[in-house]
C-alpha positions as CSV (number, residue, x, y, z in Angstrom):
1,X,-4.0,6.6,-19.8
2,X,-2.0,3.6,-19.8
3,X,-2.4,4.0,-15.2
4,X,-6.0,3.6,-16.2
5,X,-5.9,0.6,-18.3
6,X,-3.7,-1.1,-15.8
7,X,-6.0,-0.1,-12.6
8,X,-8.9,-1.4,-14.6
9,X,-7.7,-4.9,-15.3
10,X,-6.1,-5.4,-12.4
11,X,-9.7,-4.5,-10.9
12,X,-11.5,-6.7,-13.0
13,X,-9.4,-9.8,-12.6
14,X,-6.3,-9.2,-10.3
15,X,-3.3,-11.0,-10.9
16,X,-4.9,-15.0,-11.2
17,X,-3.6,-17.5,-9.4
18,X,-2.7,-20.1,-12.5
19,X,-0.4,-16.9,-14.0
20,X,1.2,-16.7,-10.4
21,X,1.6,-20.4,-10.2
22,X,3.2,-20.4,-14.0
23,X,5.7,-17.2,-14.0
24,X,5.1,-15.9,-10.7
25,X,4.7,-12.3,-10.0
26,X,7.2,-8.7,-10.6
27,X,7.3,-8.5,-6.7
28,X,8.4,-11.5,-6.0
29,X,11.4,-10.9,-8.7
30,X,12.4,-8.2,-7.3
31,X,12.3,-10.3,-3.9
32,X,14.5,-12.3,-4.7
33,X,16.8,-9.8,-6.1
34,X,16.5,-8.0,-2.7
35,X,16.8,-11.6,-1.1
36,X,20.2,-12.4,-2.8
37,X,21.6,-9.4,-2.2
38,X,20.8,-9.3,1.5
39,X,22.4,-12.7,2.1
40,X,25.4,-11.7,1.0
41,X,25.7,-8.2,2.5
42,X,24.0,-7.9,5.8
43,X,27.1,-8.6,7.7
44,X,29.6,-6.7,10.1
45,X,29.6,-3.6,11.6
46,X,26.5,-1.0,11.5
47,X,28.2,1.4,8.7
48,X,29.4,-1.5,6.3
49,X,25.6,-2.6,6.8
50,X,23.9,1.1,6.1
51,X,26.6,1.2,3.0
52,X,25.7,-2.2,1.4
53,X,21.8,-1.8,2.7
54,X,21.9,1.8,0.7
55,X,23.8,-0.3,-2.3
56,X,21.2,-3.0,-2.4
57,X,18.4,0.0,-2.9
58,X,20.1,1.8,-5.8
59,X,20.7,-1.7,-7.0
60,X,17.4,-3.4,-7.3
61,X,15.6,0.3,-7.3
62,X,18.4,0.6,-10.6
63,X,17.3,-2.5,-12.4
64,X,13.6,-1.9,-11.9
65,X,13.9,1.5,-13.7
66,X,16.1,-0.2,-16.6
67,X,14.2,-3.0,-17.4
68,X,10.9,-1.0,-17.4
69,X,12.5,1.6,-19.7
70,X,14.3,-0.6,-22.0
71,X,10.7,-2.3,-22.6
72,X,9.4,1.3,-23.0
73,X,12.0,2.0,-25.1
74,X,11.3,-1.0,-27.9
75,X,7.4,-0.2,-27.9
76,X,5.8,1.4,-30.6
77,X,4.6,5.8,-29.0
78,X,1.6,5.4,-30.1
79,X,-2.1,4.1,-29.0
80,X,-0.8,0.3,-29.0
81,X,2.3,1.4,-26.7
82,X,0.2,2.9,-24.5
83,X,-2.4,-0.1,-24.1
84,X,1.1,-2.3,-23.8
85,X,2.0,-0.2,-20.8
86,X,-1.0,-0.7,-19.0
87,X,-1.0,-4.6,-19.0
88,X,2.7,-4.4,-18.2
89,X,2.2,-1.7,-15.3
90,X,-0.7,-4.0,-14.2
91,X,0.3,-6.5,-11.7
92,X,2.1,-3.3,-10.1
93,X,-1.2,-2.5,-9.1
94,X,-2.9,-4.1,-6.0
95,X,-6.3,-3.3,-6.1
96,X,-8.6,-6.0,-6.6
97,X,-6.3,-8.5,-3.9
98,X,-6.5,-5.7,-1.5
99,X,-10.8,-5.8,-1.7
100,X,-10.3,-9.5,-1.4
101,X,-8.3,-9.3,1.5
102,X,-10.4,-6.9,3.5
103,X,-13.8,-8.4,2.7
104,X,-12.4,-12.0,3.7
105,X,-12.2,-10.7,7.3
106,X,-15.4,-9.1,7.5
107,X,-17.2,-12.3,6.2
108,X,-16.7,-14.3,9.2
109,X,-16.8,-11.4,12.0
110,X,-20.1,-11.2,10.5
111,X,-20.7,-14.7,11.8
112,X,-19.1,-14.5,14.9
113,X,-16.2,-16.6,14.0
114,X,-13.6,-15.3,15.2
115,X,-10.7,-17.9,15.1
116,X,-11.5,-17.2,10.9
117,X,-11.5,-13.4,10.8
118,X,-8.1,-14.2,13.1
119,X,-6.4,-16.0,10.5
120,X,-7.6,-13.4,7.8
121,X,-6.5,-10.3,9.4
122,X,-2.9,-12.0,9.7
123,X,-2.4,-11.9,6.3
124,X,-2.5,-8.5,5.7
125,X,-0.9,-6.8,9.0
126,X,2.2,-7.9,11.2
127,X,0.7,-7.8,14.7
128,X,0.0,-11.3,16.7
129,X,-3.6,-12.0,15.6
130,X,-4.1,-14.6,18.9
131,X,-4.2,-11.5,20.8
132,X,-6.5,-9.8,19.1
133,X,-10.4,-9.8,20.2
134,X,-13.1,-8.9,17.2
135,X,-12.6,-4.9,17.5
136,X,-9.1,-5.3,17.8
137,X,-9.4,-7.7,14.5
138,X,-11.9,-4.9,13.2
139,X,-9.6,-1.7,13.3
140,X,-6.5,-3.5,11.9
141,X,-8.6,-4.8,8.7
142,X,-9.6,-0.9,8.0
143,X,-6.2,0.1,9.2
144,X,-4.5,-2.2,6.6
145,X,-7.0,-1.0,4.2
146,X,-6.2,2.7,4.5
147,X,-2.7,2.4,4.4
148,X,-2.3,-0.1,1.5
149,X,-4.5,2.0,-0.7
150,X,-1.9,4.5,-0.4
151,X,1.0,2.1,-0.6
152,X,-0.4,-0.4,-2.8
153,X,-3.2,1.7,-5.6
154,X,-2.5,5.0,-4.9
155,X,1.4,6.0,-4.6
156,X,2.2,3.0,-8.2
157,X,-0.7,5.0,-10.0
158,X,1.0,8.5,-8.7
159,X,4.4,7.6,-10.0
160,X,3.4,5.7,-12.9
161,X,1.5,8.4,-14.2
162,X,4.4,10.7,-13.5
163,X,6.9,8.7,-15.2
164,X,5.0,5.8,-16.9
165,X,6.3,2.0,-16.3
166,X,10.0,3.4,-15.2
167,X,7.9,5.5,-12.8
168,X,5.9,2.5,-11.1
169,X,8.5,0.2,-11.8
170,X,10.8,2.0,-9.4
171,X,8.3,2.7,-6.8
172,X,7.4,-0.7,-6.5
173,X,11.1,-1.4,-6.0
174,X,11.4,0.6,-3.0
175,X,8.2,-0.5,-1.3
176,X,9.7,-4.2,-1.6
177,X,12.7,-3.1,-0.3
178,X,10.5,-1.6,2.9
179,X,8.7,-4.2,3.5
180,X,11.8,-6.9,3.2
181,X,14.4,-5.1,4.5
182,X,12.9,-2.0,6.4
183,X,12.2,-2.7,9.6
184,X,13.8,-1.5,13.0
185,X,15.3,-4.5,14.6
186,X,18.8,-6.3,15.2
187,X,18.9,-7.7,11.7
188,X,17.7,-4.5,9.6
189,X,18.4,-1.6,12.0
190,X,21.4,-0.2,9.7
191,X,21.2,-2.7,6.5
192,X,17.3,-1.6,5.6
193,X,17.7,2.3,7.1
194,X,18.4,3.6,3.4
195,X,15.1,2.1,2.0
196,X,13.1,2.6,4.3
197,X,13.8,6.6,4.5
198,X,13.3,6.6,0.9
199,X,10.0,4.9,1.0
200,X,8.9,7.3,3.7
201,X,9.9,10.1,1.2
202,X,7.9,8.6,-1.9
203,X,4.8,8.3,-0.2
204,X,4.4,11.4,1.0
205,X,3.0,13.0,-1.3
206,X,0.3,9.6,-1.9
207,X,-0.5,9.3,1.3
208,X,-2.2,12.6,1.4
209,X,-3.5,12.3,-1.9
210,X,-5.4,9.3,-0.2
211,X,-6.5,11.2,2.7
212,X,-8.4,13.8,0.5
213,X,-9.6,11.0,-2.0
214,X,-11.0,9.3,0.9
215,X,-12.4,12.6,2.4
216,X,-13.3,13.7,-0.6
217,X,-15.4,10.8,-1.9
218,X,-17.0,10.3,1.3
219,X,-20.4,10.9,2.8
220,X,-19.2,13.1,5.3
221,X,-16.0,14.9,3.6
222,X,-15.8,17.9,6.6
223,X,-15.4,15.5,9.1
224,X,-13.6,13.1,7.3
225,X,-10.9,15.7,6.4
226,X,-11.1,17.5,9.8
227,X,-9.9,14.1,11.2
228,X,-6.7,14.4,8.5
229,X,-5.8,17.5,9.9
230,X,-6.3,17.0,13.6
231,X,-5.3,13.4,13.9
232,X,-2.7,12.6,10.8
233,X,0.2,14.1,13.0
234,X,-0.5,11.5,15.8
235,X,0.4,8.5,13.8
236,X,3.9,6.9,14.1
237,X,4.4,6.8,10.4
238,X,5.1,10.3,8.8
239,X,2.1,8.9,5.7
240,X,0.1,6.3,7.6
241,X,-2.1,8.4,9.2
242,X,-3.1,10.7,6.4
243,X,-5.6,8.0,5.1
244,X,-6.0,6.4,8.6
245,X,-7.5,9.5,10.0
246,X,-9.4,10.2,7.0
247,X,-11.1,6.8,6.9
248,X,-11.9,7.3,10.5
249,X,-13.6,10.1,10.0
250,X,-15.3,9.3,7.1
251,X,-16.8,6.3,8.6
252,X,-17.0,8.0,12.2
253,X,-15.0,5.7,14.0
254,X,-11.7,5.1,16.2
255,X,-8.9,3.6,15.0
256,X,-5.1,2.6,15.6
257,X,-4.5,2.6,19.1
258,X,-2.7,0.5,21.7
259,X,-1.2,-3.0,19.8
260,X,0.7,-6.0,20.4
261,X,4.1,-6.5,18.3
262,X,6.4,-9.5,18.7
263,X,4.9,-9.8,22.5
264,X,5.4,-6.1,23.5
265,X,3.1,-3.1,24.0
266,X,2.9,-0.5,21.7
267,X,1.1,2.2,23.3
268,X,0.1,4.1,19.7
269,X,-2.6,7.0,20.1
270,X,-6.1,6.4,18.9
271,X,-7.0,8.1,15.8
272,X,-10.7,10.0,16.2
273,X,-11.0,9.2,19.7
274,X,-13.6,9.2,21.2
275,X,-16.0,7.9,18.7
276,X,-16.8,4.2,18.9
277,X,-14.7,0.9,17.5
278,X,-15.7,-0.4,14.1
279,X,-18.1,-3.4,13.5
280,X,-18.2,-5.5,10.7
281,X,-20.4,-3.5,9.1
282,X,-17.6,-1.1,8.9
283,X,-15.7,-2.9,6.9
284,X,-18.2,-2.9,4.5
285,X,-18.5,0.8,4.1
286,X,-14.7,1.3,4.2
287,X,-14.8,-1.2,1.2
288,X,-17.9,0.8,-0.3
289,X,-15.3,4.5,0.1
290,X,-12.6,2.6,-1.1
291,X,-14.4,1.6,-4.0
292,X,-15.5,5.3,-4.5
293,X,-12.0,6.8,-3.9
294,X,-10.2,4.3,-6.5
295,X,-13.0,5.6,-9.2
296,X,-12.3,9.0,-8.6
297,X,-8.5,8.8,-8.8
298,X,-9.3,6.8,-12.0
299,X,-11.6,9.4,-13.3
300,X,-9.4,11.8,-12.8
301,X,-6.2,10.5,-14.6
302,X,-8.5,10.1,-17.1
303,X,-9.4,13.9,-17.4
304,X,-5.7,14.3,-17.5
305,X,-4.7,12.2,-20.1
306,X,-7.2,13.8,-22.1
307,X,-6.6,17.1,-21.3
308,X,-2.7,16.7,-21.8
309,X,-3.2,15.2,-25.4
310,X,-5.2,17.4,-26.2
């Protein structure tokens, strides 16, 4: 129940900007943990930097899972520990900034303005928004919104409930970690390899929980979820595409797709091709099955917290 209570608040009023401005936010502590460390360590030769990368995971994933359980530890197990949980696991949750994000692009492609839904769309995906025209801006708006409602509601939900504030604690830990030090380039090729397999191993299981939430919840769940099963594999990400292809075919669209990164091609396979490239009006409905897809994982931990106290 506590998952609930924090996927609730953070729905009804995020994580607001004067509490940001005043103590910050978890992510960005365990940032700078992750920062610190990586300053000192990512040096020398590519095994010294795969050995200190995999250090700096068990250390800041380590830390994340102590804190959270030494607070867990001092609470009360009862009702009032449980509602304490929830507000403590809430700013591990993402959902309401997510909605934001996504509906601030589709308000100015609705108006034509493209420069705006440019500038929007870059702060949620990597790619060089300057070469994107207003499909391109389009498909990575829904793309980001797939994958980080696996990444960002879905997969903290899934281990929180699993393991309460240690549980989301820790995963939120190694998704930092992924998208800090995780990438495949000169600087983080060996030092961020560690993290980034382990975040590829705890979202697989949310990622296709996402899929079928977003099939499931969908106006057209046969071929939202025949698009899972036929398309998922395609994506370069091992979990990306489970909710990619299943927002695609819920919505009957194309996504992912040729892209631009750091000024070279990436020739990525289109997810449900052959049906059309989103409007702006798609973002809207992705927002609308997002919407539905967070209630029913909501309903459903509820039903079984319930059930497993009962």
């Amino acid at each position: 129940m506590a998952m609930v209570i924090a996927l609730a608040i953070d729905a009804v009023i995020g994580w607001p900007a004067p509490l940001f401005k005043r103590i910050g936010h978890p992510v960005t502590w365990i940032g700078w943990l992750i920062a610190t460390q990586e300053k000192q360590w990512n040096r020398g030769s590519g095994k010294r930097r795969f050995a200190l990368g995999a250090l700096t995971t068990a250390v800041t994933v380590g830390a994340s899972v102590l804190v959270a359980a030494a607070l867990v530890f001092a609470l009360p197990q009862n009702w009032l520990g449980t509602v304490v949980v929830g507000v403590l696991a809430w700013p591990l949750v993402a959902a309401r900034s997510m909605y934001t994000h996504v509906a601030d692009v589709a308000r100015p492609l609705v108006q034509n303005d493209l420069p705006a839904a440019r500038y929007a769309v870059s702060m949620i995906v990597g790619r060089d928004p300057a070469q994107l025209d207003a499909a391109a801006v389009t498909r990575a708006s829904l793309e980001s919104l797939a994958e980080n409602t696996s990444d960002g509601i879905v997969a903290p939900i899934f281990w929180g409930a699993l393991f309460g504030l240690p549980g989301i604690a820790g995963y939120k830990a190694i998704n930092t970690l992924d998208s800090m030090i995780g990438h495949r380039n000169d600087r983080y090729e060996y030092f961020g390899k560690a993290a980034a397999r382990l975040d590829d191993l705890v979202n697989l299981l949310p990622s296709r929980l996402t899929g079928l939430l977003f099939g499931l919840t969908s106006l057209h769940p046969v071929r939202a979820l025949r698009c899972v099963f036929r398309d998922a594999r395609l994506h370069r990400s091992p979990n990306a595409g489970w909710p990619e292809a299943a927002l695609a075919g819920a919505l009957g669209i194309r996504l992912s797709g040729p892209r631009i990164y750091d000024d070279q091609v990436s020739k990525e396979p289109w997810i449900n091709e052959g049906s059309p490239d989103p409007s702006p009006r798609d973002i809207w409905r992705g927002l609308r099955l997002y919407t539905h897809a967070l209630l029913a994982l909501a309903l459903g931990l509820a039903l079984w917290a319930l059930v497993g106290g009962a």
